[in-house]
N, C-alpha and C positions, 0 to 999 in steps of 0.2 A: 331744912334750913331754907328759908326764901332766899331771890337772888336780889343782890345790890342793884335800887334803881340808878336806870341810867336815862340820860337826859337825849334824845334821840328827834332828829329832824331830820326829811331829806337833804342833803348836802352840807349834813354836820360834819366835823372833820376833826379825826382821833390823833393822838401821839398814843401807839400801845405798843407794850412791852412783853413779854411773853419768855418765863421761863422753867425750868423743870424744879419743882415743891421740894424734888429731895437733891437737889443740886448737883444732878448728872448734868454729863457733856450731852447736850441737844445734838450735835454735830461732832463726829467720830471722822469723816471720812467728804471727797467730792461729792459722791452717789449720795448723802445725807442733802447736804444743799440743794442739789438738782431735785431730788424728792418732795426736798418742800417745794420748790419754785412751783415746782409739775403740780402739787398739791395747793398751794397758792390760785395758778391759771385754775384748774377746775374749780376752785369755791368763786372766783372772780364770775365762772361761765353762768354758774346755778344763781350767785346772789352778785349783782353787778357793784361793783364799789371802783370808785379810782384810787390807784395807790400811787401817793406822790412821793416818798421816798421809801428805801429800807436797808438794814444793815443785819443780816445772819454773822453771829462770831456763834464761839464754841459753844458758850451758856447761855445765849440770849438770841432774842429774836427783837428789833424793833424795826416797826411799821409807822406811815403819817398814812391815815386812809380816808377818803371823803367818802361817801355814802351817797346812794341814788334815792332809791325807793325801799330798799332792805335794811332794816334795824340794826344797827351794829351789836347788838349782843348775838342775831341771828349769825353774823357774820364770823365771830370771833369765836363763837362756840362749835361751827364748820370747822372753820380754821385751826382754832387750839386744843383741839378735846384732850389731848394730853398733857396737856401744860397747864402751870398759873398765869393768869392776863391778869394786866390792869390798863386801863384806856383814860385817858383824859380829855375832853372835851376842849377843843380848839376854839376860842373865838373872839378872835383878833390878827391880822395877820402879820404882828412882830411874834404873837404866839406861834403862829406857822411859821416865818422863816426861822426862831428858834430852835422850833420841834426840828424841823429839817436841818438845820446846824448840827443839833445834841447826833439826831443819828447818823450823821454821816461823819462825824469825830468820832463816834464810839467803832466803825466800823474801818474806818479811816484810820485811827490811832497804829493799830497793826499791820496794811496795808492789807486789808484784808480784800478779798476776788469778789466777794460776797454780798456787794454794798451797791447800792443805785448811782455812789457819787464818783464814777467816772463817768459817767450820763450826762451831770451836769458839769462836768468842767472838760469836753471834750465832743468829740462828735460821732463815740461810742453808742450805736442804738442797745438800746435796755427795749424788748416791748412788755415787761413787766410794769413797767412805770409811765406817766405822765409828767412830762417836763415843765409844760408852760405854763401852768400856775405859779409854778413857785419861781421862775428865772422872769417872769413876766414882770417880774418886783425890781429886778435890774436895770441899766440901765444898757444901754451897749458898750463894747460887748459883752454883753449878759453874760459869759459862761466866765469871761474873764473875773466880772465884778463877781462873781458870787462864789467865787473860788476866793476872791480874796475875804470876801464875808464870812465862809464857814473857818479860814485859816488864819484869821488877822487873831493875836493876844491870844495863839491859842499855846505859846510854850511860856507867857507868863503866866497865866493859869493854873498850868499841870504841877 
């Protein structure tokens, strides 16, 4: 079976999902989470990308990932070998603070430990992630407004 093209530039920028095909719990335990992170830092070391948000819950994993020089299929096949991905192609930046909204409500919803977004509404260091991209869209003070950005309309929604 050939693989789905995918549209790739240095400093393309993914919203990817990533979950288990026969829909086991990804995440059982702490030691799971930390493993990926730890798994996460070494594909980051081998294939450089910047990760600007992510949210690990039980069944799912989502990432926003910008790209250097390494193809994000290289990246994601590092990354997920166990899992099903699907990535979408970013380009526009209300596409990116979207993307960065959706994951950090999906990880956010349960208060989950797991999630990049008390990074950005505090002055909790993450060094898994990069911030300034995406707060750089705010306005001052940034952590404040963009905390209201990912939470505004979000329990008429649900």
């Amino acid at each position: 079976m050939s693989e789905k093209h995918v549209i790739w530039f240095p400093g393309a920028i993914y919203s990817i999902s990533c979950y288990d095909s026969f829909n086991r719990q990804l995440f059982n335990r702490d030691k799971d989470y930390i493993n990926f992170l730890s798994l996460l830092e070494l594909v980051r070391y081998h294939y450089p990308f910047y990760l600007h948000a992510y949210s690990l819950t039980p069944n799912e994993i989502y990432l926003l990932i910008e790209t250097t020089h390494v193809p994000i299929q290289d990246i994601i096949k590092k990354l997920t070998q166990q899992y099903e991905s699907t990535f979408t192609l970013i380009d526009s930046a209300n596409e990116f603070l979207k993307a960065s909204k959706l994951i950090h409500l999906m990880g956010n919803r349960q208060n989950y430990r797991w999630s990049s977004y008390l990074s950005f509404i505090s002055h909790v260091p993450n060094d898994h992630i990069v911030t300034s991209r995406i707060l750089n869209y705010f306005p001052d003070p940034k952590m404040k407004h963009y905390r209201k950005f990912v939470e505004e309309n979000v329990l008429s929604k649900l």
